[in-house]
Each structure stands twice: as structure tokens, then as C-alpha cells.
C-alpha positions as CSV (number, residue, x, y, z in Angstrom):
1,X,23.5,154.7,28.5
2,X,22.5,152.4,25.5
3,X,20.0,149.7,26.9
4,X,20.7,147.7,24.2
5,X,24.4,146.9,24.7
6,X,24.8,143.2,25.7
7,X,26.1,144.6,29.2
8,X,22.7,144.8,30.6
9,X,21.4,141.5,28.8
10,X,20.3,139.9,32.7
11,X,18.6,143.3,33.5
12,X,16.6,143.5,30.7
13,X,15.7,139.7,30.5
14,X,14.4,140.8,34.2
15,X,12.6,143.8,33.0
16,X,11.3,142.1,29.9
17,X,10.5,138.8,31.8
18,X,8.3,141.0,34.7
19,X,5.9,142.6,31.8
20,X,5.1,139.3,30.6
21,X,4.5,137.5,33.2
22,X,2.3,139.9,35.0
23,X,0.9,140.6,31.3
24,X,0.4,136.7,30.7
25,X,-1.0,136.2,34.4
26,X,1.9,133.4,35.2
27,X,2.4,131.8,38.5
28,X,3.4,134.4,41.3
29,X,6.9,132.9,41.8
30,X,7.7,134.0,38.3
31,X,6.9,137.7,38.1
32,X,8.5,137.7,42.0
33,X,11.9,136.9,41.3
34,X,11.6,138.7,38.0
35,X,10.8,142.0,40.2
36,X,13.7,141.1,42.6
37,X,16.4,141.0,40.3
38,X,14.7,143.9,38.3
39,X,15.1,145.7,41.8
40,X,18.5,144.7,42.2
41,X,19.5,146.2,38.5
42,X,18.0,149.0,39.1
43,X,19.8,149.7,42.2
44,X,23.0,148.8,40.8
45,X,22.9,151.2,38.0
46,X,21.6,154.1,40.2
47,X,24.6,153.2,42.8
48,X,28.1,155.3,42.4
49,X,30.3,152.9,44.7
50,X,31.3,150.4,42.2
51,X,31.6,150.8,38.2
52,X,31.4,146.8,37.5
53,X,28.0,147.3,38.8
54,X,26.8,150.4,36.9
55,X,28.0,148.8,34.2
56,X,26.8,145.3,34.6
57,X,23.9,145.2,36.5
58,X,22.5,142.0,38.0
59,X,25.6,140.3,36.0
60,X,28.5,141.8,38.3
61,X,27.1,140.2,41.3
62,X,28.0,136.3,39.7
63,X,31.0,138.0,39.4
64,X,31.4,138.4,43.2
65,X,30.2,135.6,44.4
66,X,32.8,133.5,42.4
67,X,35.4,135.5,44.2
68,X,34.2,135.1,47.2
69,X,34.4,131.1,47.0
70,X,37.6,131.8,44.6
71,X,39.9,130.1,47.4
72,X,37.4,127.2,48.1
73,X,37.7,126.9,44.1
74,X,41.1,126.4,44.1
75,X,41.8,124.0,47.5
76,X,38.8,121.7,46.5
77,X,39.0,121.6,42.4
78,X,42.7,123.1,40.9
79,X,44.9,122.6,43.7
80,X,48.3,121.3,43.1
81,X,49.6,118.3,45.9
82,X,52.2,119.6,46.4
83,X,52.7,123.4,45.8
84,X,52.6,124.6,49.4
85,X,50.3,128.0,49.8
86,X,50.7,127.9,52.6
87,X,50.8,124.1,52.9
88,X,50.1,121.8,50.3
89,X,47.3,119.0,49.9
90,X,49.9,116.5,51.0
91,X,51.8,118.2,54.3
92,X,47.7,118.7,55.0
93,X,47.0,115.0,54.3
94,X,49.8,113.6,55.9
95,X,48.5,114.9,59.2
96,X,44.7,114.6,58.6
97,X,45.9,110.6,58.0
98,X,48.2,110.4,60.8
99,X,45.4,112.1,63.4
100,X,43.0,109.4,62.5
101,X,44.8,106.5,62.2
102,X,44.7,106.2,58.5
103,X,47.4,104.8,56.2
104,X,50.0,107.3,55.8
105,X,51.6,105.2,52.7
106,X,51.4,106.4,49.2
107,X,52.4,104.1,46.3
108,X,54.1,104.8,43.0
109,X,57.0,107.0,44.3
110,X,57.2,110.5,44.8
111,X,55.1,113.3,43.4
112,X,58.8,115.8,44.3
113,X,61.0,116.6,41.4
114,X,64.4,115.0,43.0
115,X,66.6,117.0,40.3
116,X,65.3,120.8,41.3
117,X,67.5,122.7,43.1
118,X,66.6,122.6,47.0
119,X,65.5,119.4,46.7
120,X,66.8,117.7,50.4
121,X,66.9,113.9,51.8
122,X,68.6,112.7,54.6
123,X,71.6,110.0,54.0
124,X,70.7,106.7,55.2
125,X,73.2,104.0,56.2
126,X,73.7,99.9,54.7
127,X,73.6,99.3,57.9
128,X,70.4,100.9,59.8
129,X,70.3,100.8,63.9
130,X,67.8,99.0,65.4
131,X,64.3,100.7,65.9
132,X,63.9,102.5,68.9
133,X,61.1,103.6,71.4
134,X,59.7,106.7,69.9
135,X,59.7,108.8,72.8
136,X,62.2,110.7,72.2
137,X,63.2,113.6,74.9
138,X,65.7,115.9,76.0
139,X,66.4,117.8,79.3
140,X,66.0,121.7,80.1
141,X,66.6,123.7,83.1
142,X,68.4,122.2,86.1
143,X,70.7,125.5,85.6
144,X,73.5,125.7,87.6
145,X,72.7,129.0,89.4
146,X,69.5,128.1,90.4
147,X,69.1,126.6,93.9
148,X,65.5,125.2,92.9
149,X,66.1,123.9,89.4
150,X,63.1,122.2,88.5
151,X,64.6,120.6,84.9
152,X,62.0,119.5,82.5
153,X,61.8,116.4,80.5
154,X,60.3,117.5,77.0
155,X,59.4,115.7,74.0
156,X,61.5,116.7,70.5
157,X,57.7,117.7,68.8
158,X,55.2,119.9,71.0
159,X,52.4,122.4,70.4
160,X,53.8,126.2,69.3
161,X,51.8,129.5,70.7
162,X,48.5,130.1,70.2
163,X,46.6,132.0,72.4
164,X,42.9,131.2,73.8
165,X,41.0,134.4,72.0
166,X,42.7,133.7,68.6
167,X,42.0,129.8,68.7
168,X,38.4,128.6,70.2
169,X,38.0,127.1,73.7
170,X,37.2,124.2,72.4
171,X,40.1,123.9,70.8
172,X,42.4,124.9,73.2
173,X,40.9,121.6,75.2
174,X,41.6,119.2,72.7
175,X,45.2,120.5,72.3
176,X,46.0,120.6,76.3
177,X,44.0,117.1,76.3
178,X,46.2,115.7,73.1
179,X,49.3,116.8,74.9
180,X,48.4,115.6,78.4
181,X,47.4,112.1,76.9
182,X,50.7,112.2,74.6
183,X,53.2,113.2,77.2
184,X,54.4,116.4,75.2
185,X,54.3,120.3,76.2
186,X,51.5,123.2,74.7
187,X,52.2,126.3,74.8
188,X,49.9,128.8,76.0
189,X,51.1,131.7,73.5
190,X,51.0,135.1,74.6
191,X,47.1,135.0,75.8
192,X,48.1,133.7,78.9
193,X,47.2,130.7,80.7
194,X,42.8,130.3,80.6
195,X,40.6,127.6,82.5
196,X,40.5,125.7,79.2
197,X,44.3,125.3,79.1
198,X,44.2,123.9,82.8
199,X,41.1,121.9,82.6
200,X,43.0,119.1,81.2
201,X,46.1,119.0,83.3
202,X,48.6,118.7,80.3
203,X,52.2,120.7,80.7
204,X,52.1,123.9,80.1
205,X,55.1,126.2,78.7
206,X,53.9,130.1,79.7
207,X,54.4,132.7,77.3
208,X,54.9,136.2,78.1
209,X,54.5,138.9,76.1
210,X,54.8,142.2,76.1
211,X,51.5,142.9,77.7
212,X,52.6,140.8,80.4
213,X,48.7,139.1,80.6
214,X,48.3,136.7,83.6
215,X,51.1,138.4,85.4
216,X,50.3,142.5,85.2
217,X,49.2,145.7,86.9
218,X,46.1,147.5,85.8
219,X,48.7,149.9,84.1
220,X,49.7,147.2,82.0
221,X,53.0,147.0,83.7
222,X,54.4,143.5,85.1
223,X,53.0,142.5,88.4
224,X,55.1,140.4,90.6
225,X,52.4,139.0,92.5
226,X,50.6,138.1,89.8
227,X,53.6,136.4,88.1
228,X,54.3,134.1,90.8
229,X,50.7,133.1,91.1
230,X,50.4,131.2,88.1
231,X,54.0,130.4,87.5
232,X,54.3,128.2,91.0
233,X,51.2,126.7,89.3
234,X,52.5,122.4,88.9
235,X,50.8,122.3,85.6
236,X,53.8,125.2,84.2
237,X,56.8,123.6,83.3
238,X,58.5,126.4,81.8
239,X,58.3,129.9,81.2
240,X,58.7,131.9,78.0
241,X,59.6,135.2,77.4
242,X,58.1,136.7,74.0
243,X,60.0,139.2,72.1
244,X,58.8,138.6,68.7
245,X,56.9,136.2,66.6
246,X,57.6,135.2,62.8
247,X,53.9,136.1,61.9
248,X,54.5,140.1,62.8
249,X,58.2,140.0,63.9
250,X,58.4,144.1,65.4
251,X,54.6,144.6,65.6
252,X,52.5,145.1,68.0
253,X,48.5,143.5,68.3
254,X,45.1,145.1,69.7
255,X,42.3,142.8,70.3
256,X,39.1,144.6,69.7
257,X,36.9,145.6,72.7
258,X,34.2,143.9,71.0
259,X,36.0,140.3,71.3
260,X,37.5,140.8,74.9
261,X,34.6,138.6,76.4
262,X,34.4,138.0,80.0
263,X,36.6,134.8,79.6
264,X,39.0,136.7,78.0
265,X,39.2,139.4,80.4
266,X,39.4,137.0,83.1
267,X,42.4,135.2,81.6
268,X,44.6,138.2,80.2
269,X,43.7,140.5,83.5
270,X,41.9,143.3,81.0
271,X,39.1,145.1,81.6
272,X,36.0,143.5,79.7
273,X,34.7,145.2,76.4
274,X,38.1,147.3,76.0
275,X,40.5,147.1,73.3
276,X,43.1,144.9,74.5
277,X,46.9,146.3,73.5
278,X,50.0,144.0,73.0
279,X,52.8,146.5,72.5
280,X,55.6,146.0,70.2
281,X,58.2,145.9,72.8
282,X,58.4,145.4,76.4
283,X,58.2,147.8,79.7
284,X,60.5,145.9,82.2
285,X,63.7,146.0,80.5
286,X,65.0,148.3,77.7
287,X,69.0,146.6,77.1
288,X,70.0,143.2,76.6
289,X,71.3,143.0,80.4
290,X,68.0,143.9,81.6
291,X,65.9,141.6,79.6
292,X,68.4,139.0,80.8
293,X,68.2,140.1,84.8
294,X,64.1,139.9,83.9
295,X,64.5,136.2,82.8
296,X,66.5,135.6,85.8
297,X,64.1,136.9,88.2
298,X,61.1,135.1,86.3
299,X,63.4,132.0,87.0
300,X,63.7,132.4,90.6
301,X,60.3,133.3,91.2
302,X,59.1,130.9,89.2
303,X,61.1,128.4,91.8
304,X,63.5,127.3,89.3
305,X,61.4,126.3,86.1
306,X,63.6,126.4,83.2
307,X,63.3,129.9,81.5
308,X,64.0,131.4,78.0
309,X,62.8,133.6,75.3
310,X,61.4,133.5,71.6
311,X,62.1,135.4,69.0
312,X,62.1,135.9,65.6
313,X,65.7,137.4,64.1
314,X,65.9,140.8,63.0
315,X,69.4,143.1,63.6
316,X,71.9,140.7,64.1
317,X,73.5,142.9,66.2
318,X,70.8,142.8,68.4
319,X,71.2,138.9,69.3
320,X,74.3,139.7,69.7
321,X,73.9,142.1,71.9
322,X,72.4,139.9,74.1
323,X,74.7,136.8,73.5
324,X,77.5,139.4,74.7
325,X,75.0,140.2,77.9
326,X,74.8,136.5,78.8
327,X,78.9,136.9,78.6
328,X,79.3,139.9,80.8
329,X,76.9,139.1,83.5
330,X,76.8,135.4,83.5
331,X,73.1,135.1,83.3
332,X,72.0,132.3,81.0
333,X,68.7,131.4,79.3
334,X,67.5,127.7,79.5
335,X,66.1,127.7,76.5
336,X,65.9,129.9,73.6
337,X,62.7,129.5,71.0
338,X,63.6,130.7,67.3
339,X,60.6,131.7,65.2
340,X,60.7,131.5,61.8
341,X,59.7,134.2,59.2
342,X,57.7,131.6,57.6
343,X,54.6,133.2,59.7
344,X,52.0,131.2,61.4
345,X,48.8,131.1,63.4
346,X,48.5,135.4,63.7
347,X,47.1,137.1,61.3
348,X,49.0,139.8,60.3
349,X,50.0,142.7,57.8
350,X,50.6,141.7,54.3
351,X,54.0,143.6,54.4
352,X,54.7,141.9,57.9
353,X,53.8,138.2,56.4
354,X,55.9,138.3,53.6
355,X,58.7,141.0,54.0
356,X,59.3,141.1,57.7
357,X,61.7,138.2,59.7
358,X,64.1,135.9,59.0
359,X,63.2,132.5,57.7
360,X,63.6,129.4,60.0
361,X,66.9,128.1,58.2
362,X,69.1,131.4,58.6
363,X,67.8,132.3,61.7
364,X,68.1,129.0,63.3
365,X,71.9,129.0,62.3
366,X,72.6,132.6,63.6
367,X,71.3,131.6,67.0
368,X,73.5,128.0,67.1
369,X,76.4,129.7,65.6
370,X,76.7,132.5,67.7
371,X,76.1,130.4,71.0
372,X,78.7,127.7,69.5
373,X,81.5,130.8,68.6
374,X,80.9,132.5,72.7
375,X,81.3,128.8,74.3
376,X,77.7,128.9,75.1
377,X,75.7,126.5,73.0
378,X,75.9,123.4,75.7
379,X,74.5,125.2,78.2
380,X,71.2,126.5,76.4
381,X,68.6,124.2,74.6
382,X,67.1,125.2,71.3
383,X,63.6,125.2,69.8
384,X,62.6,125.8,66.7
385,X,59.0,126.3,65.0
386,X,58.2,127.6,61.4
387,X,56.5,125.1,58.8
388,X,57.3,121.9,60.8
389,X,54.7,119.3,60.1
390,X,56.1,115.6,59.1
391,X,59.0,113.7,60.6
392,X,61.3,114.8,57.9
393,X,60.8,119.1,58.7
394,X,61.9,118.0,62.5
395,X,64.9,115.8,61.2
396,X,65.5,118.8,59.3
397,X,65.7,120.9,61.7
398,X,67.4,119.3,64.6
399,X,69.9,118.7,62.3
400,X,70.6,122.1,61.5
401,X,70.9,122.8,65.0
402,X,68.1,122.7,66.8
403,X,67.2,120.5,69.9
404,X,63.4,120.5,69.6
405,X,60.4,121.3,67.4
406,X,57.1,123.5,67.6
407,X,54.5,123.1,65.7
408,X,50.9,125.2,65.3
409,X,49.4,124.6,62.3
410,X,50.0,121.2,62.4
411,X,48.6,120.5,65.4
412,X,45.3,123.1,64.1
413,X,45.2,120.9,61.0
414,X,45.3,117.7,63.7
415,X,41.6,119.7,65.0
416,X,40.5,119.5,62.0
417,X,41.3,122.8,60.3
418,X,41.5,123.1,56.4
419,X,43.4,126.1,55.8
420,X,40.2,128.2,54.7
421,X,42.8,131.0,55.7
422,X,39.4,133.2,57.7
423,X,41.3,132.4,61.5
424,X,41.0,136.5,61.7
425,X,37.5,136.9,60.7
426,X,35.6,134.7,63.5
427,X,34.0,132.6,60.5
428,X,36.4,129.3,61.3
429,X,34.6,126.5,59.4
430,X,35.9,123.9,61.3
431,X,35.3,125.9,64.9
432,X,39.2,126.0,65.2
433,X,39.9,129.9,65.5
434,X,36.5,131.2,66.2
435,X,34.7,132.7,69.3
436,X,31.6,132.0,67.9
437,X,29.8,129.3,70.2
438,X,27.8,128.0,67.1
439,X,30.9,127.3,65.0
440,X,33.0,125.7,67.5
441,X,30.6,123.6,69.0
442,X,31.3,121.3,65.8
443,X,34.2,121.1,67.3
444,X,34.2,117.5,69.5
445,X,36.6,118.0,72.2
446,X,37.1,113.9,72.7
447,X,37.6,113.6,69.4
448,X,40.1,115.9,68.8
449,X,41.9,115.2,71.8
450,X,42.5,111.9,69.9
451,X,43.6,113.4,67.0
452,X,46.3,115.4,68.4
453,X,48.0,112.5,70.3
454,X,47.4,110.8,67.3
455,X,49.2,113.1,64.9
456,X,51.9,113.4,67.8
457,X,52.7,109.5,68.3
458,X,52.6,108.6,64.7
459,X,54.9,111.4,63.7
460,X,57.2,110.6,66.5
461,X,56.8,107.0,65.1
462,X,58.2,107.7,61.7
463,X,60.8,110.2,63.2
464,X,61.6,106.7,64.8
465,X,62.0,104.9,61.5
466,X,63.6,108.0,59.8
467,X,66.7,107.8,61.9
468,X,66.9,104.4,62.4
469,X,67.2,104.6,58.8
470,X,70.2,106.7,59.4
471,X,71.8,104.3,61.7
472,X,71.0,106.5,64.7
473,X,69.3,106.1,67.7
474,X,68.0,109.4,68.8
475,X,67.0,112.9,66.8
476,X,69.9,114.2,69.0
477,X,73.0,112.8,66.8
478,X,71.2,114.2,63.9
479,X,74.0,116.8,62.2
480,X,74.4,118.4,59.0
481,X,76.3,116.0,57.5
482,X,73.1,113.9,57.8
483,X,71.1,116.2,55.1
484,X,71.6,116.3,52.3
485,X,70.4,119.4,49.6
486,X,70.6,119.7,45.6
487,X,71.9,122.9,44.8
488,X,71.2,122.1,40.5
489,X,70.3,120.0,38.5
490,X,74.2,118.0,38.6
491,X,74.8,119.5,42.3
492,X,74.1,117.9,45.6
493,X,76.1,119.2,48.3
494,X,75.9,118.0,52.6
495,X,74.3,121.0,54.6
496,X,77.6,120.3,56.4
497,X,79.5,121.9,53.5
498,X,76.9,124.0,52.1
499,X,76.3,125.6,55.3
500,X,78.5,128.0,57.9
501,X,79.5,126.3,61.0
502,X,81.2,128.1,63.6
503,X,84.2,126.1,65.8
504,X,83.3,126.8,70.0
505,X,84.5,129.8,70.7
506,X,85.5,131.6,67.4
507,X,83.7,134.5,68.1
508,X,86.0,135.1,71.7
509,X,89.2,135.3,69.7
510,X,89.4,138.8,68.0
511,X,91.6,137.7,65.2
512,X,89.2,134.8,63.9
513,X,86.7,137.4,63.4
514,X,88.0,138.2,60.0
515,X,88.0,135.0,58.6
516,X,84.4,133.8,60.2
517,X,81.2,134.7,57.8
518,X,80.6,138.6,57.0
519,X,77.4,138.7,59.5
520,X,79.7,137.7,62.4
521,X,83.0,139.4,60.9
522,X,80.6,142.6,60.2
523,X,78.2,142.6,63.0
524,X,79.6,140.9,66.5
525,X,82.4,143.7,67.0
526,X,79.1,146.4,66.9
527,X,77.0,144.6,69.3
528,X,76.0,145.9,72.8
529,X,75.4,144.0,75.7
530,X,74.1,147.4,77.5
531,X,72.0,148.6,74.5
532,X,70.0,147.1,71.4
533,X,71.4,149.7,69.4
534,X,74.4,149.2,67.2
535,X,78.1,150.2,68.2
536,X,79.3,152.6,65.3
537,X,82.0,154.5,67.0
């Protein structure tokens, strides 16, 4: 080891620094901190677990301390406005100005480059309608079959699932406030429905997961009793079947014992100070017609709310599967939820966050298309979350095919959240996703609630002016001729023409099979309605 070599300048300016000041009889502070840092060299030379250390002591820890405050670095100082990792400065701004009641106006015309290829506008018209109310709604449930329909008026823009445990009570106040004092519809994600999410009396959309919490048996299997308990509840308007999420689409969750807090335990049915398990699938059904005869029954006992499922696409065959299900037994969904593969609030594998789902554009037209090709689409409504934050992502996306939005991290950016990316580490900054009472008592719960019916009515508001724009009247006429997307640099084409668009009830008709696009052409003839598993015979 040569002493000498400029790698271990800082440890012997410590070394060197100590002898002289004790030598020279300097103020105490000085041969103090000299000692400390001496200390610290030593230790990292005589230490074996990390060479940048042997090999630059006291130097190497600079070294990882700007990492650590690497991503701070970037967001606050070399941040581009618009590069979105996750979301940019300005989807972030847009809502941080539209939750306070700031301008949301910017001057001297876009920051986008209009001429690179997925590039997207929506077509407006000479002759614009007339501006109207911005409450914009649409019906669900009152199915049919059900003697005790209880349909549901929801707004086109709500708040997507995100469980008490991963987001702070405090948080889940504000949101349930926001919504109740906006008139729109949280959903309680698959954490199940806590004191803070009824505190506040706004509506309520259940979720169920896999680990059936607020509705199970000490086994973990789904309780009845339990079930109808808080479904009959006035506050639930609809109920939600999970089967997969575009954070982890096909992956399973365990919440530490060491977080399962009494609150917690209370709210999920788990014992307290035990690792909490979400499975990767579900107990109570194994085929498509038994996951749709479990809907059904949630339905009736639920007295009739309306009643779907989310999911994130996978197999195709496998929404097939139970799109042929819904065929052969007549049982219909109210609603189904598609999660994109753009991820969101759970934290989640690497692998999973990048590699695993289907984004929100395909997988939104495999679930239209395949309920416009079986005759099915007007009898099931269709949600959407993944990225949605300003009025033109929902304009977007209704007109590719959806009837509603979901948004989370909008509405946790509406809280305040700044995308410090540490939701999974229980150090939220802004007291967001955190159990930790100091950190999310910073969070104001009358304040926030303010914020998220802010950020609601002023995105609704410009959803408003968006389509008026359009010469249309409500988010429902939207279609893809409406949107418009540059495919080069001297290539625009209408999603209309660029996109596949099934005719109803293409997929019933054997010989359109061939002609329709290769996932149905490929795909629909192996689908099961009595198993998840591919047809190959």
C-alpha cells in the first residue's frame, strides 16, 4: 500500500492535520474532527466489504453521499420538462397548479416536438359546440338480471387503487374527503375498506383481491358474512374484483409483519404483527365460469351494486376465455377496469415494472374489441387507468375506447407528492405513502382535501373546453377518428385508421376470423370458457 498515492490525499491531510494541531496546541474543534475523519480512514482501509473504500478512504464516502441525493440532483437541477421518468416536470406541474388554483396557462407555445413520430392532438372543429357543465357522468349497473340493481352515476375521472398501508392515513382522508366534496368515486384498492376511507362519507368502489381482506376466513379463504357486511355498507357503490394490477401484473405481495399495525389488522381481518400474504391468484374460482358465477354472487349479495373486475392483459386467450364464459352462461360484468402496464402506485420488481403487462393502449383495445366482436360491448362499461393525469390522457383514452378514467398518481401528486420514488421505504417526504406518524403529520388533511377536488374540477373543466373544441358535448362521443397520431416526420394518420377496430359481432361468425387481426384470428378459436389454459387440440 503506497501512502503516498494521491488516493489517500483526505486521509493523510487527516493524519497530518491531527499531529499538528495537537503538536501546535490548536482549538479542540480542530484536532476533534481531524481524529474523526482519521478514525473513519482508518476503518475504511482495515474494512473488506467495499474496495472504493479500501482504496479511497475518507474520499469514497463524498462519493456516496452524492448518490444518495443523485435523484434529488436530477428532479431539482438537470431535469428535462418534459422527458417523463416517470412523469415529467410539466404532467407534475400541471396538477400541482390545477390543485391550488394557480394558472395553468403557459405562454410561448409548446415545449413538444409536433414532427416526432407519436406525437398526438385531437382534431378540433370551425365550428366548436357550446361549453358545457363539466360534470360529466355515465351510468353502471342497473343489470338486467339483477332484481336489486342499484346503478351508479360516476364521474368520467376518479381516484385508482391504493390501499391504506401503502398510502398514509392521512392521505387516505384527504382523497375520500376530495372525492366526497367533488362528487367522484375512490377506490379503496385491494387493502380493503379502513375507518379513514369511511370517515369522510365519499363513494367508495371495493376492491378485492386475492386475499379477499374485509371479506375473509381466518384461513384466508372468502367469508360470506364478512362480504356482505361491508358491501351492504351505503358508502359502496360498486365492487371490484382484482385479478391483476399493471405495477406486478401475475405477482403476488407480502406486507411485512413489522408494518401490519393494529389499524391494519383491523381493516384487512389479519392477525397483528404477521406477514400479511396477497397471493398471485385467487382461491374461490379456478376457470373463467367460476370467476364469473363469483362476480355474480358478489352482485347479489352485494344487493345489486354494479360489479366487475380489473386486470391487467396478459394471455390473450385468457380474456378470452372469459369473454366466451360471459357467452356460454350469460353472466355479465358491469364494469370491467383495464390496468395498464405503464405500472403505478406498488412498488414492485424491476423485471415486473418494466417487462411484465400490457401497456394501456393495446390492452385497452383488446378488451373493447373483443366485447364489440361477441355483441357485448353495450352492455359493460369500461375503465381505464395507466399515466392519466391532464384532460388530454382521458380524451385520449375515452376515445380509444374507454368510458371512464382512473387516476393514482395524479391524485398523490394532488397531496402533494413529488415523485421522490421512496413510497416502498416508509421515508415519504411529503407524508403521502408512509406509516410513519411524524412524516405524515405534514400532511394537512383540510388542505389536501382541497387540492384533490381542486385537481378534479379544473381537469374536468378543461376536458370541458377540450371537447367543446371538438364540437362535442360530452367525453362520450369522443372516437378515434377524433385523435389524431404522427407516425414520421411527413405522416399523420386518425387512430381511426391506424388502429384495429372490430365490427359487433365479428368474432361470432367463424369465417370473419381469418380476415380479423392475428391476435383474434390466432388466439379466440383456442380460448376456454371452462379453463384459463389454452385450447391446442
Amino acid at each position: 500500500m503506497n501512502l503516498l498515492s494521491p488516493r489517500y490525499l483526505a486521509f493523510n491531510a487527516a493524519v497530518v492535520t491531527l499531529v499538528v494541531s495537537l503538536a501546535l496546541h490548536a482549538p479542540w474543534e480542530i484536532p476533534a474532527v481531524a481524529a474523526a475523519l482519521t478514525i473513519v480512514g482508518i476503518a475504511d482501509l482495515l474494512q473488506t466489504r467495499r474496495a472504493l473504500r479500501r482504496n479511497y478512504p475518507i474520499l469514497a464516502h463524498f462519493r456516496f453521499f452524492f448518490e444518495s441525493i443523485r435523484p434529488e440532483i436530477r428532479q431539482y437541477f438537470l431535469e428535462d420538462d418534459t422527458v417523463a421518468e416517470p412523469f415529467s416536470r410539466n404532467q407534475r406541474s400541471i396538477v400541482y397548479q390545477r390543485a391550488k388554483q394557480d394558472s395553468d396557462k403557459r405562454p410561448f407555445g409548446t415545449q413538444l416536438d409536433v414532427y416526432a413520430p407519436g406525437y398526438e392532438w385531437i382534431n378540433h372543429s370551425i365550428a366548436p359546440a357550446p361549453e358545457q357543465p363539466h360534470d360529466f357522468r355515465i351510468e353502471i349497473g342497473n343489470h338486467p338480471d339483477c332484481r336489486r340493481a342499484q346503478p351508479y352515476s360516476a364521474s368520467v375521472f376518479n381516484i385508482s387503487a391504493m390501499s391504506f398501508g401503502a398510502l398514509s392515513a392521512n392521505a387516505i382522508l384527504a382523497l375520500n374527503g376530495g372525492a366526497r366534496q367533488g362528487g367522484f368515486m375512490h377506490d379503496t384498492g385491494e387493502g380493503s375498506i379502513s375507518p379513514y376511507h369511511r370517515q369522510n362519507g365519499g363513494d367508495l368502489v371495493w376492491e378485492i383481491g386475492s386475499g379477499y381482506f374485509g371479506c375473509r376466513n381466518d384461513d384466508g379463504t372468502f367469508s360470506e358474512a364478512n362480504f356482505v357486511a361491508n358491501a351492504t355498507a351505503p358508502q359502496v357503490k360498486m365492487i371490484e374484483l382484482k385479478m391483476s394490477q399493471g405495477a406486478k401484473p401475475g405477482h403476488g405481495g407480502v406486507l411485512p409483519g413489522a408494518k401490519v399495525t393494529i389499524e391494519i389488522a383491523q381493516t384487512r381481518g389479519v392477525p397483528v404483527g404477521r406477514d400479511c400474504i396477497s397471493p398471485s391468484r385467487h382461491s374461490a374460482f379456478s376457470t373463467p365460469i367460476e370467476m364469473l358465477e363469483f362476480i355474480d354472487r358478489l352482485r347479489n349479495l352485494s344487493g345489486g351494486k354494479p360489479t366487475g373486475f380489473k386486470l391487467a392483459i396478459g394471455h390473450p386467450w385468457e380474456f378470452f376465455g372469459i369473454v366466451k364464459a360471459m357467452l356460454a352462461t350469460g353472466i355479465v360484468p358491469d364494469f370491467i377496469v383495464v390496468d395498464g402496464g405503464e405500472g403505478g402506485t406498488g412498488a414492485a420488481p424491476v423485471e415486473f415494472t418494466d417487462h411484465v403487462g400490457t401497456p394501456l393502449q393495446e390492452a385497452l383495445l383488446l378488451v373493447h374489441n373483443t366485447l364489440v366482436g361477441a355483441n357485448l360491448r353495450d352492455k359493460i362499461k369500461i375503465g381505464a387507468s395507466g399515466k392519466i393525469i391532464t384532460a388530454f390522457d382521458i380524451a385520449r383514452t375515452l376515445a380509444l375506447g374507454a368510458d371512464w378514467c382512473n387516476s393514482a398518481r395524479g391524485f398523490m401528486f394532488a397531496l402533494g407528492c413529488i415523485q421522490s420514488q421512496s413510497c416502498h421505504t416508509d421515508r415519504c417526504p411529503t407524508g403521502v405513502a408512509t406509516q410513519d406518524p411524524s412524516r405524515q403529520r405534514a400532511l394537512v388533511v383540510p388542505d389536501k382535501i382541497q387540492r384533490v377536488a381542486n385537481f378534479h374540477e379544473n381537469t374536468m373543466e378543461a376536458l370541458a373546453q377540450l371537447i367543446a373544441a371538438a364540437g362535442l358535448t360530452h367525453p362520450s362521443q369522443l372516437r378515434p377518428r377524433h385523435l389524431v397520431r404522427r407516425i414520421s416526420e411527413n405522416q399523420v394518420k386518425l387512430a381511426s385508421a391506424l388502429l384495429p377496430y372490430l365490427e359487433p359481432g365479428e368474432l361470432l361468425d367463424p369465417s370473419q376470423l381469418s380476415r380479423l387481426p392475428p391476435v383474434f384470428g390466432h388466439y379466440w378459436p383456442m380460448a376456454q370458457a371452462e379453463s384459463f389454459d389454452p385450447f391446442c387440440g
